[in-house]
PDB file of N, CA, C and O in Angstrom:
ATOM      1  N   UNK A   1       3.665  -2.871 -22.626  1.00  0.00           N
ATOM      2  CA  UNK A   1       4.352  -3.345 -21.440  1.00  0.00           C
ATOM      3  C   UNK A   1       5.660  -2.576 -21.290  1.00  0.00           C
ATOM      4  O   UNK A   1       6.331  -2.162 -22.235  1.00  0.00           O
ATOM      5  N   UNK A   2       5.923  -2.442 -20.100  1.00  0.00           N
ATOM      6  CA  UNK A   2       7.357  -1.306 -19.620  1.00  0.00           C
ATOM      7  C   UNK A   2       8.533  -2.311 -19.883  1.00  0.00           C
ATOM      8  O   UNK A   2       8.500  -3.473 -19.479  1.00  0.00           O
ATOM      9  N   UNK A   3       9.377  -1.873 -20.457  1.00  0.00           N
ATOM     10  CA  UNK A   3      10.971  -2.515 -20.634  1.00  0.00           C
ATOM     11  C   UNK A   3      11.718  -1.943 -19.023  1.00  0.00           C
ATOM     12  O   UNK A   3      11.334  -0.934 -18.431  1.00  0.00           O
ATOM     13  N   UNK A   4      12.653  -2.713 -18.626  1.00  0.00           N
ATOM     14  CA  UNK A   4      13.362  -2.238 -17.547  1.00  0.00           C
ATOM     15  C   UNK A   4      13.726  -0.612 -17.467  1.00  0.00           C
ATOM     16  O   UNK A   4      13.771   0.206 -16.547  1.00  0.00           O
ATOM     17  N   UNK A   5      13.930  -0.572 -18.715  1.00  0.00           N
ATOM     18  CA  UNK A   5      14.740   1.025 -18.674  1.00  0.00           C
ATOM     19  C   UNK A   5      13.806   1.755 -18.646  1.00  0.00           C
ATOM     20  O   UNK A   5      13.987   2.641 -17.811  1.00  0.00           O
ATOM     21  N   UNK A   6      12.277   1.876 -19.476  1.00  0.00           N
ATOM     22  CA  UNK A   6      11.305   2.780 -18.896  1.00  0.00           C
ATOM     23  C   UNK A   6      10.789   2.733 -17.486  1.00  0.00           C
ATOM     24  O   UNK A   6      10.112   3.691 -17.113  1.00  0.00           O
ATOM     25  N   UNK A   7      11.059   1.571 -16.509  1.00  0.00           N
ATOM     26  CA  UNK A   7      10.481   1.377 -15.001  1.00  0.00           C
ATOM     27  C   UNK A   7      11.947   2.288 -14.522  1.00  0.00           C
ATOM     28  O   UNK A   7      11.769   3.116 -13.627  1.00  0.00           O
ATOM     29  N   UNK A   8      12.979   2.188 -14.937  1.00  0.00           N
ATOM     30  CA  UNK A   8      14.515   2.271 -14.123  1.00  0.00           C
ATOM     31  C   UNK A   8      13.603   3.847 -14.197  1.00  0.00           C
ATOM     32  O   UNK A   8      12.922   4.144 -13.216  1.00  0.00           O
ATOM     33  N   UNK A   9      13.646   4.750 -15.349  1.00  0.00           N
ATOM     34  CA  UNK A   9      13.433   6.264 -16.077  1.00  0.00           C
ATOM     35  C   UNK A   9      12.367   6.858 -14.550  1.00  0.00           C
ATOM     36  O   UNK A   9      12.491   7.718 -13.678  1.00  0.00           O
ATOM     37  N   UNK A  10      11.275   5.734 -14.945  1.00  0.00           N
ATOM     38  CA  UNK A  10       9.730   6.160 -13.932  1.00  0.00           C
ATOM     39  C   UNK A  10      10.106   6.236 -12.831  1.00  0.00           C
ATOM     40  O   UNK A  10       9.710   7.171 -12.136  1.00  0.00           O
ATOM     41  N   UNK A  11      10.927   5.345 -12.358  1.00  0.00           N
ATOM     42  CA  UNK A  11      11.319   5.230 -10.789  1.00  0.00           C
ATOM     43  C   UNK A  11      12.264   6.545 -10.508  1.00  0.00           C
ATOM     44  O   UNK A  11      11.973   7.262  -9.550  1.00  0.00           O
ATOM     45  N   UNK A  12      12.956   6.743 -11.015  1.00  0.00           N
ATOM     46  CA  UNK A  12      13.794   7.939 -10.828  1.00  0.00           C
ATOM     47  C   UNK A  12      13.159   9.408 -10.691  1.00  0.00           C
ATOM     48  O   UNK A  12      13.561  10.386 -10.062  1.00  0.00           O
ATOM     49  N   UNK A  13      11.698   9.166 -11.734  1.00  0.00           N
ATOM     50  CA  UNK A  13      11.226  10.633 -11.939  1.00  0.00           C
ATOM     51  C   UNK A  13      10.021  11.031 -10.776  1.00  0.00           C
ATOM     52  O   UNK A  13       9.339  12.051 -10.682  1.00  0.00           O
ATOM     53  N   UNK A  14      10.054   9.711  -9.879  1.00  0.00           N
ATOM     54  CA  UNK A  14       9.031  10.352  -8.583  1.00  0.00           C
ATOM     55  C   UNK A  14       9.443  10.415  -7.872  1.00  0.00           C
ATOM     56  O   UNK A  14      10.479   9.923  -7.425  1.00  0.00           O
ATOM     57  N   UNK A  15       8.478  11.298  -7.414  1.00  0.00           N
ATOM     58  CA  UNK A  15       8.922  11.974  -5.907  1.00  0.00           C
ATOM     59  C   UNK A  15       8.558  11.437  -5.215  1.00  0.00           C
ATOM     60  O   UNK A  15       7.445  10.912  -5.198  1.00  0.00           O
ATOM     61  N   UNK A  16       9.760  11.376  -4.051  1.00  0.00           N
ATOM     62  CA  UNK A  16       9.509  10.941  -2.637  1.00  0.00           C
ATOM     63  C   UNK A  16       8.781  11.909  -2.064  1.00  0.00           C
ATOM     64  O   UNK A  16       8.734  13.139  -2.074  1.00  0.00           O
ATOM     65  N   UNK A  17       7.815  10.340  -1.187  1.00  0.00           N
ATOM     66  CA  UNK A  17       6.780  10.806  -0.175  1.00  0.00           C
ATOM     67  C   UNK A  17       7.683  11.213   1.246  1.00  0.00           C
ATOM     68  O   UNK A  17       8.644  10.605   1.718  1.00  0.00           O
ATOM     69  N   UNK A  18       7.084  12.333   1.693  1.00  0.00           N
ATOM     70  CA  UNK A  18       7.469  12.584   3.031  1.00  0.00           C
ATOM     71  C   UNK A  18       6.111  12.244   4.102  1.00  0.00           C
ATOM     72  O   UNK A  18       5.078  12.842   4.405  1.00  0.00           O
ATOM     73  N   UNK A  19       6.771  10.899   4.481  1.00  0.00           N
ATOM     74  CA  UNK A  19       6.116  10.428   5.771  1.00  0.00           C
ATOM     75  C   UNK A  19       6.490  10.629   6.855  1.00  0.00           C
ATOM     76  O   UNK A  19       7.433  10.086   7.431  1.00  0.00           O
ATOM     77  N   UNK A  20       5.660  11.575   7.303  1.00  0.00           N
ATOM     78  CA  UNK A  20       5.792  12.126   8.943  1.00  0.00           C
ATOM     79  C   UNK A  20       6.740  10.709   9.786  1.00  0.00           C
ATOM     80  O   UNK A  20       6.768   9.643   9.171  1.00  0.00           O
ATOM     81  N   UNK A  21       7.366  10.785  10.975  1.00  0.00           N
ATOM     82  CA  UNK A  21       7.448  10.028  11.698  1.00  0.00           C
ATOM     83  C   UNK A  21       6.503   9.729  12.578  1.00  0.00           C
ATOM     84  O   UNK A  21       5.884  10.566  13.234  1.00  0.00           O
ATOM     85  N   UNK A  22       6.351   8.533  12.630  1.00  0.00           N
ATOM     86  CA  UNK A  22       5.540   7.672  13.742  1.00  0.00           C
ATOM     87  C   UNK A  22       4.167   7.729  12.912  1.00  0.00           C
ATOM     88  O   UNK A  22       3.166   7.390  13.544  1.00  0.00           O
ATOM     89  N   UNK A  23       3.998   8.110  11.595  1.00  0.00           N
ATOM     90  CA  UNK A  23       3.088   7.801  10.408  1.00  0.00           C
ATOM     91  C   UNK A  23       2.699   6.473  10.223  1.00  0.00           C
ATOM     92  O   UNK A  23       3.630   5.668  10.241  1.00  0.00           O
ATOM     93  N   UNK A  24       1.708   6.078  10.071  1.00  0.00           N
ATOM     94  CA  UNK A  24       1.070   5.116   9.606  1.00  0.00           C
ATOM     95  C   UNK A  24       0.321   5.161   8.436  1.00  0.00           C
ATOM     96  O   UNK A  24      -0.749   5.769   8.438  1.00  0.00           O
ATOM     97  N   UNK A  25       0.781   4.535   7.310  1.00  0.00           N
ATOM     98  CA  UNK A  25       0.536   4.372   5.858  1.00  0.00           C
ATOM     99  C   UNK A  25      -0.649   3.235   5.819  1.00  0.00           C
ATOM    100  O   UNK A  25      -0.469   2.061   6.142  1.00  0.00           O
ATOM    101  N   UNK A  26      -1.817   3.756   5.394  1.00  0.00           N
ATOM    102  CA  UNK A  26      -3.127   3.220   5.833  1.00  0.00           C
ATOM    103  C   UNK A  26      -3.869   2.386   4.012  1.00  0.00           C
ATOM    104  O   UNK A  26      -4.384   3.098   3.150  1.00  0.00           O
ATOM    105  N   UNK A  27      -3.778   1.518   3.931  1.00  0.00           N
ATOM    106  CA  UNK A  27      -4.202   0.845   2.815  1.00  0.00           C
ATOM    107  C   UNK A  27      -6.021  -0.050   2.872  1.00  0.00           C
ATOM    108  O   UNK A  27      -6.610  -0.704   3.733  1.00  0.00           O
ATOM    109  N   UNK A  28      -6.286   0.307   1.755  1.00  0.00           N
ATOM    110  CA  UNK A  28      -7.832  -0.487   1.859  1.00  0.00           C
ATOM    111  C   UNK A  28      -7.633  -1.972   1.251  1.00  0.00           C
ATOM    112  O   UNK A  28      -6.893  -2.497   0.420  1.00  0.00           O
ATOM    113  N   UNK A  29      -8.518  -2.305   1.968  1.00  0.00           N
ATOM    114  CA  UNK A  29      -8.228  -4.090   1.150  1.00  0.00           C
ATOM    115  C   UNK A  29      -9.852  -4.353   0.961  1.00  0.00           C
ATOM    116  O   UNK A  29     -10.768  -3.707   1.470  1.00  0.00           O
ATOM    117  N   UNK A  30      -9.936  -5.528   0.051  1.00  0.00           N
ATOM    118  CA  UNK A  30     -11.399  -5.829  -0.069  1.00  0.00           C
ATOM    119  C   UNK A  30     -11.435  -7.233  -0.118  1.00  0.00           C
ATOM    120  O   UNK A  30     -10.456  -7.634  -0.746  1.00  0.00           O
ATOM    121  N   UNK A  31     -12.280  -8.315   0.351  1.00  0.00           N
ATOM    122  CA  UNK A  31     -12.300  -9.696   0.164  1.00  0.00           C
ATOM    123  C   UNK A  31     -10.826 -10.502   0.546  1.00  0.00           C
ATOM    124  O   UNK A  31     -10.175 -11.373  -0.032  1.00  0.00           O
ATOM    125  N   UNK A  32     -10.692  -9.905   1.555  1.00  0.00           N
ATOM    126  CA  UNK A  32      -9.567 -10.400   2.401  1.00  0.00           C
ATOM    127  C   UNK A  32      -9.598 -10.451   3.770  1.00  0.00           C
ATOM    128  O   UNK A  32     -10.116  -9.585   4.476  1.00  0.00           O
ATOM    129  N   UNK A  33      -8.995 -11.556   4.207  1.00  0.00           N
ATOM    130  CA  UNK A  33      -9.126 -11.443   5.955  1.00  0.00           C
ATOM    131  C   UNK A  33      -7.487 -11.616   6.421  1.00  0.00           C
ATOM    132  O   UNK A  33      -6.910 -12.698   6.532  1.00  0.00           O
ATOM    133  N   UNK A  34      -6.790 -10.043   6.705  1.00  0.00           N
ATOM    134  CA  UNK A  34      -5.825 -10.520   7.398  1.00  0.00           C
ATOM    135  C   UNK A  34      -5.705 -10.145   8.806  1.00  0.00           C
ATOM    136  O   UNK A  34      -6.072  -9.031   9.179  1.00  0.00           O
ATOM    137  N   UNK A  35      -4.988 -11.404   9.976  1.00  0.00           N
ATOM    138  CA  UNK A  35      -4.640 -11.473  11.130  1.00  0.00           C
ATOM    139  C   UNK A  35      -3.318 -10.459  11.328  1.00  0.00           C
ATOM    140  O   UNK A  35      -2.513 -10.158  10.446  1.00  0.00           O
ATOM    141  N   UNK A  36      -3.315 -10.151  12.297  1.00  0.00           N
ATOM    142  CA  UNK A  36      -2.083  -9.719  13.201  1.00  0.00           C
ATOM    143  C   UNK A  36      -0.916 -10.273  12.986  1.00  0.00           C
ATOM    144  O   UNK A  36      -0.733 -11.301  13.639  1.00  0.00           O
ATOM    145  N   UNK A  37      -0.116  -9.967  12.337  1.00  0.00           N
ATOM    146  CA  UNK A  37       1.344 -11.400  12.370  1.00  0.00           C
ATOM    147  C   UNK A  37       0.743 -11.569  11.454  1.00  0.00           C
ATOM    148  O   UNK A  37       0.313 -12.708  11.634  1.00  0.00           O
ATOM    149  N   UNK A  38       0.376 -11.236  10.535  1.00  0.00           N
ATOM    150  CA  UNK A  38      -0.068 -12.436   9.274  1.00  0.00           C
ATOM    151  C   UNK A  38       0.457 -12.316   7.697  1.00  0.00           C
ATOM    152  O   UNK A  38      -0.056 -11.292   7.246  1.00  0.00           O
ATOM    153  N   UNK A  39       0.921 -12.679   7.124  1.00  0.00           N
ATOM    154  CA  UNK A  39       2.094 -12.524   5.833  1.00  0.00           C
ATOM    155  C   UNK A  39       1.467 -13.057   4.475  1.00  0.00           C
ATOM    156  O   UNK A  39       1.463 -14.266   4.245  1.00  0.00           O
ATOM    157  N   UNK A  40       0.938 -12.145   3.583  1.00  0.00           N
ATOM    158  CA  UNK A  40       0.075 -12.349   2.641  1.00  0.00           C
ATOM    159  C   UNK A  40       0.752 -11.825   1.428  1.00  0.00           C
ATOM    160  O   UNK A  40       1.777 -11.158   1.561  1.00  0.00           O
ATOM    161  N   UNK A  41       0.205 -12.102   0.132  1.00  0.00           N
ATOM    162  CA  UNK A  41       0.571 -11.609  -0.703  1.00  0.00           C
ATOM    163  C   UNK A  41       0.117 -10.174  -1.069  1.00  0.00           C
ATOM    164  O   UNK A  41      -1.016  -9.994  -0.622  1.00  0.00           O
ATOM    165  N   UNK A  42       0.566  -9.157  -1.681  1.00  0.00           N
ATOM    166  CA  UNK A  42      -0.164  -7.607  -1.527  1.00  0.00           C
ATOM    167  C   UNK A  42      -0.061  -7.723  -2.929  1.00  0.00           C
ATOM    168  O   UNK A  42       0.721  -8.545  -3.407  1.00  0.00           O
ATOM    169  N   UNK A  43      -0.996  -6.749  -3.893  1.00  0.00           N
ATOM    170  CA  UNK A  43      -1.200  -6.676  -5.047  1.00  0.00           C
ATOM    171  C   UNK A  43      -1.933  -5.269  -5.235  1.00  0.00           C
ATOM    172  O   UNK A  43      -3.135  -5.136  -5.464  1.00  0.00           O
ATOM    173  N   UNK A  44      -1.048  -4.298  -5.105  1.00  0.00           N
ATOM    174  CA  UNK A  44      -1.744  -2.971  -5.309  1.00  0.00           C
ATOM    175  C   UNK A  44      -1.631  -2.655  -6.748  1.00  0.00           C
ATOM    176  O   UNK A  44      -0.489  -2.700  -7.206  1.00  0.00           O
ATOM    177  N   UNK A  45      -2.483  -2.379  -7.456  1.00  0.00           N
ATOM    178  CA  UNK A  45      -2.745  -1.853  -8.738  1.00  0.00           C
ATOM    179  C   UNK A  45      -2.573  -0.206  -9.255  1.00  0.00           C
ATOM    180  O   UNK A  45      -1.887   0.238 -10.176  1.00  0.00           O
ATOM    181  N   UNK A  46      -3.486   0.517  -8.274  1.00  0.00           N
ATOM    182  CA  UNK A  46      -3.269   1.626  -8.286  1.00  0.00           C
ATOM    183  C   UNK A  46      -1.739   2.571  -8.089  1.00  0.00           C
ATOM    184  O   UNK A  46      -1.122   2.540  -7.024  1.00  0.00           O
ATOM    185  N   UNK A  47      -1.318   3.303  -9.168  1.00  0.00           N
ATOM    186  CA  UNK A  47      -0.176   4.032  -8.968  1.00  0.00           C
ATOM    187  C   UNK A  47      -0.152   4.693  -7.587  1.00  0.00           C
ATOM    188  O   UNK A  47       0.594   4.307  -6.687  1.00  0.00           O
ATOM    189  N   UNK A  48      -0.839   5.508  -7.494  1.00  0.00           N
ATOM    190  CA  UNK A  48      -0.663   6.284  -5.933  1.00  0.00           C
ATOM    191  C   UNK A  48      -0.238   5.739  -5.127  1.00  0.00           C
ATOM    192  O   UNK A  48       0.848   6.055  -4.642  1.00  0.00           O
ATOM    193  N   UNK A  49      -1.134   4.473  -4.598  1.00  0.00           N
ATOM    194  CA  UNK A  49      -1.205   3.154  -3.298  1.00  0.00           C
ATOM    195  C   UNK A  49      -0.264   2.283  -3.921  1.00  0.00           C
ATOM    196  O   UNK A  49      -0.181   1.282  -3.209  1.00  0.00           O
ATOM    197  N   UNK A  50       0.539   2.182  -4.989  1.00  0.00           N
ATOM    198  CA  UNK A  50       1.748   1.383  -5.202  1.00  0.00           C
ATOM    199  C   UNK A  50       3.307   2.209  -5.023  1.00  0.00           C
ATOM    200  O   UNK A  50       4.396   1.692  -4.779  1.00  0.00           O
ATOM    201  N   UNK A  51       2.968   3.706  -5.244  1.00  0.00           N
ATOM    202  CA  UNK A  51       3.906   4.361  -4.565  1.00  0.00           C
ATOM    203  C   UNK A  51       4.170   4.322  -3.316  1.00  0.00           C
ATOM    204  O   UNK A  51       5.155   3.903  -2.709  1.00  0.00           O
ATOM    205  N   UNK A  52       2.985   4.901  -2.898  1.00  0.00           N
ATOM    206  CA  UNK A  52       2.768   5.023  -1.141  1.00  0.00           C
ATOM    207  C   UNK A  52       3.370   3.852  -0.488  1.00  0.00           C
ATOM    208  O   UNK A  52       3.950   4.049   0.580  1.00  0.00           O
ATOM    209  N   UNK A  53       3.302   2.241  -1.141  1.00  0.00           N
ATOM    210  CA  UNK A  53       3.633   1.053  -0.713  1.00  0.00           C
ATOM    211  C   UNK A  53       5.221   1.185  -0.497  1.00  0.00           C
ATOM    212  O   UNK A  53       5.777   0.564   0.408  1.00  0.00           O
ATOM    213  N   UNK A  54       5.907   2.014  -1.362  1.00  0.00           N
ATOM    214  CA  UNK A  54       7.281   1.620  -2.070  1.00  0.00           C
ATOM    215  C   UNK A  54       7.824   2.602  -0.812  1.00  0.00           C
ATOM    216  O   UNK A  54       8.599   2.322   0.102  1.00  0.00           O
ATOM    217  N   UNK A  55       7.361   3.428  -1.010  1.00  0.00           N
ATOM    218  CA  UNK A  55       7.997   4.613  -0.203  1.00  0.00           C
ATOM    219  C   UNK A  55       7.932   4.295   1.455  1.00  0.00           C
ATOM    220  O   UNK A  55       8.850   4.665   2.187  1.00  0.00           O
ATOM    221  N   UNK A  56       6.715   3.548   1.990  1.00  0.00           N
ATOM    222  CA  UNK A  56       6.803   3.281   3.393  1.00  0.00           C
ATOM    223  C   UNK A  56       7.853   2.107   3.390  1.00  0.00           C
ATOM    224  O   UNK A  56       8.595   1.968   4.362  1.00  0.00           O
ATOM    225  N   UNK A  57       7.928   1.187   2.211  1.00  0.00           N
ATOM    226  CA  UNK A  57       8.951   0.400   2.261  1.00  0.00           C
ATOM    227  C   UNK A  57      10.158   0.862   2.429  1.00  0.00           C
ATOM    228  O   UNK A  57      10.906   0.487   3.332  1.00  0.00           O
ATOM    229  N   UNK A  58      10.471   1.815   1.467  1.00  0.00           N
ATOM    230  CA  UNK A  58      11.953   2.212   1.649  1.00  0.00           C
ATOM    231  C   UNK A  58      12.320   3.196   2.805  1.00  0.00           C
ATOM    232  O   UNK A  58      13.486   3.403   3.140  1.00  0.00           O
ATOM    233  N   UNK A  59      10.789   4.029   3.630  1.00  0.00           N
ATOM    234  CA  UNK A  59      11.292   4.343   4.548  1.00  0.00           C
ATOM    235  C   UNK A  59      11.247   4.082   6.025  1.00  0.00           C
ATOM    236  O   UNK A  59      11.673   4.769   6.954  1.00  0.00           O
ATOM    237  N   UNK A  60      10.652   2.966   6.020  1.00  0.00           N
ATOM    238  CA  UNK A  60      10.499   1.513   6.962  1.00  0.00           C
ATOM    239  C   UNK A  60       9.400   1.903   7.805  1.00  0.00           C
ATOM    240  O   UNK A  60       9.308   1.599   8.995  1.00  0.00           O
ATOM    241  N   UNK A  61       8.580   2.576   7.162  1.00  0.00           N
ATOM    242  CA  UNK A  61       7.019   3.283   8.201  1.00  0.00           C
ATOM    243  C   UNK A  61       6.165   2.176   7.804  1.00  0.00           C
ATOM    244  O   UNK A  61       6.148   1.663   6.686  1.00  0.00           O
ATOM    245  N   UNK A  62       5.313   1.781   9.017  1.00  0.00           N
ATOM    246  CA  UNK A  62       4.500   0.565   9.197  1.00  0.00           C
ATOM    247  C   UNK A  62       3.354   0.623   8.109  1.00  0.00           C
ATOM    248  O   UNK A  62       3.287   1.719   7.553  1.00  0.00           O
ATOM    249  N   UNK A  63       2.509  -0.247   7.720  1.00  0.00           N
ATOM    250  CA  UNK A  63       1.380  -0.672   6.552  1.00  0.00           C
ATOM    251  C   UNK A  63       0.407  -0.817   7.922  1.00  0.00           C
ATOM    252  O   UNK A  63       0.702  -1.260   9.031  1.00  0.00           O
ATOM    253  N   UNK A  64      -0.796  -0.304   7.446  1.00  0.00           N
ATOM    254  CA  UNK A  64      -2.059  -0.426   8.302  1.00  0.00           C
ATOM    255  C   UNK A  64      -2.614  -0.674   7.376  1.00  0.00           C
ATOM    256  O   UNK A  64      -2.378   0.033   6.397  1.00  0.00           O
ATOM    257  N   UNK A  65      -3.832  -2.035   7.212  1.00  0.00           N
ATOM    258  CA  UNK A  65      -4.713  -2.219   6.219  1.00  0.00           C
ATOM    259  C   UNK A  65      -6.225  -2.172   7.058  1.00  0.00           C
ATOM    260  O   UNK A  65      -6.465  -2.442   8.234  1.00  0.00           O
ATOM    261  N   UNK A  66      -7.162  -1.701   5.923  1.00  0.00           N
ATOM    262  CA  UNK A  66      -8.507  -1.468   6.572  1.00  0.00           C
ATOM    263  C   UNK A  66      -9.546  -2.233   6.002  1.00  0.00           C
ATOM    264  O   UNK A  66      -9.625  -1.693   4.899  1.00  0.00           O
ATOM    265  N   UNK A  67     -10.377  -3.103   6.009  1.00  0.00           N
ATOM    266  CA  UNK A  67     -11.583  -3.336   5.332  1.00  0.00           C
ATOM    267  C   UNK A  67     -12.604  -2.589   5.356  1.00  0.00           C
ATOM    268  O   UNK A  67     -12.590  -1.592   6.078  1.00  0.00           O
ATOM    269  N   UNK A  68     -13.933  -2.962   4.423  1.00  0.00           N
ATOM    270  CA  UNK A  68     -15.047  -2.052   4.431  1.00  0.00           C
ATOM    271  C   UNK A  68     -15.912  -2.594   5.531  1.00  0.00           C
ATOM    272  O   UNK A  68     -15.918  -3.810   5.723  1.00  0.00           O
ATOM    273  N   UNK A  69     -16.628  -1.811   6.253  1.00  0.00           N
ATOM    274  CA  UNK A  69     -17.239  -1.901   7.161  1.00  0.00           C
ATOM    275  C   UNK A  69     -18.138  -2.761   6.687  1.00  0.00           C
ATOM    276  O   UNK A  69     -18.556  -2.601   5.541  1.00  0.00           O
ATOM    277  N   UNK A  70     -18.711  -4.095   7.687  1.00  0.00           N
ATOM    278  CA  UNK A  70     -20.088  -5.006   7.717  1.00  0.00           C
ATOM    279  C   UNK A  70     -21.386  -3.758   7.517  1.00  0.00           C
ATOM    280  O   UNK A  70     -21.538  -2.549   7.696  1.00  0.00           O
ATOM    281  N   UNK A  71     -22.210  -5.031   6.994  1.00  0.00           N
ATOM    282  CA  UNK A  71     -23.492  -4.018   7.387  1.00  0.00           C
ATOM    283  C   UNK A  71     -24.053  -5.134   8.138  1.00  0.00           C
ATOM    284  O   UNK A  71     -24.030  -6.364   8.141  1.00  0.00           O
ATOM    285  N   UNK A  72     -24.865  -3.585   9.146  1.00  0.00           N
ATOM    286  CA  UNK A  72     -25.796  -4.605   9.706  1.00  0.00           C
ATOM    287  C   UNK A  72     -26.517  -5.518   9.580  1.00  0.00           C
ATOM    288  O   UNK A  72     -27.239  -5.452   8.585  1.00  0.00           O
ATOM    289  N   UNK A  73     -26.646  -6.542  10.319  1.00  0.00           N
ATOM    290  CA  UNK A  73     -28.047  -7.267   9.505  1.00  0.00           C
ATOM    291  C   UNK A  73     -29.303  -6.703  10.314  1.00  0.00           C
ATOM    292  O   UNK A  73     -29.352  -6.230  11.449  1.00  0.00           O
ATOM    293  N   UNK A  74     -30.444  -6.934   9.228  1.00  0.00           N
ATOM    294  CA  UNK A  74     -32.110  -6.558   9.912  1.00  0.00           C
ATOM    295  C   UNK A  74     -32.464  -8.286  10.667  1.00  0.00           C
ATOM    296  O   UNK A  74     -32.224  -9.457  10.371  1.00  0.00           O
ATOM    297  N   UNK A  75     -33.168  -7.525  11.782  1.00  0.00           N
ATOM    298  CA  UNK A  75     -33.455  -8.677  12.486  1.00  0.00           C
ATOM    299  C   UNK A  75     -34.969  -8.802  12.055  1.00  0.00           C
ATOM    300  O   UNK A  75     -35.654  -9.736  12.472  1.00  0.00           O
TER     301      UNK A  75
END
């Protein structure tokens, strides 16, 4: 488990993402249904998509989340 000072170290040693303006930072979700307006808890695991999270945070570019497409049903 990370002590503060190895997260303080990690945080310092990445690089900022350069998000285009008017970028939209596009996240996958699975077994979730969120609405428009709708305020959920987020739980990204993955380093990349927990950066990507931090960085649209700190550079106030919007979160787009996507689910996996239905399948059809056979009639």
């Amino acid at each position: 488990m990370n002590t503060e000072e190895e997260e303080k170290e990690s945080a310092k040693s990445k690089r900022r993402l350069n998000i285009p303006e008017g970028a939209l930072v596009i996240m996958p979700m699975r077994n979730r249904v969120l609405f428009p307006s709708m305020m959920m808890p987020l739980a990204v695991r993955s380093p990349a998509r927990r950066h990507a999270v931090e960085e649209a945070v700190r550079q106030q570019v919007p979160l787009g989340f996507v689910g996996p497409r239905a399948r059809p049903r056979a009639l």
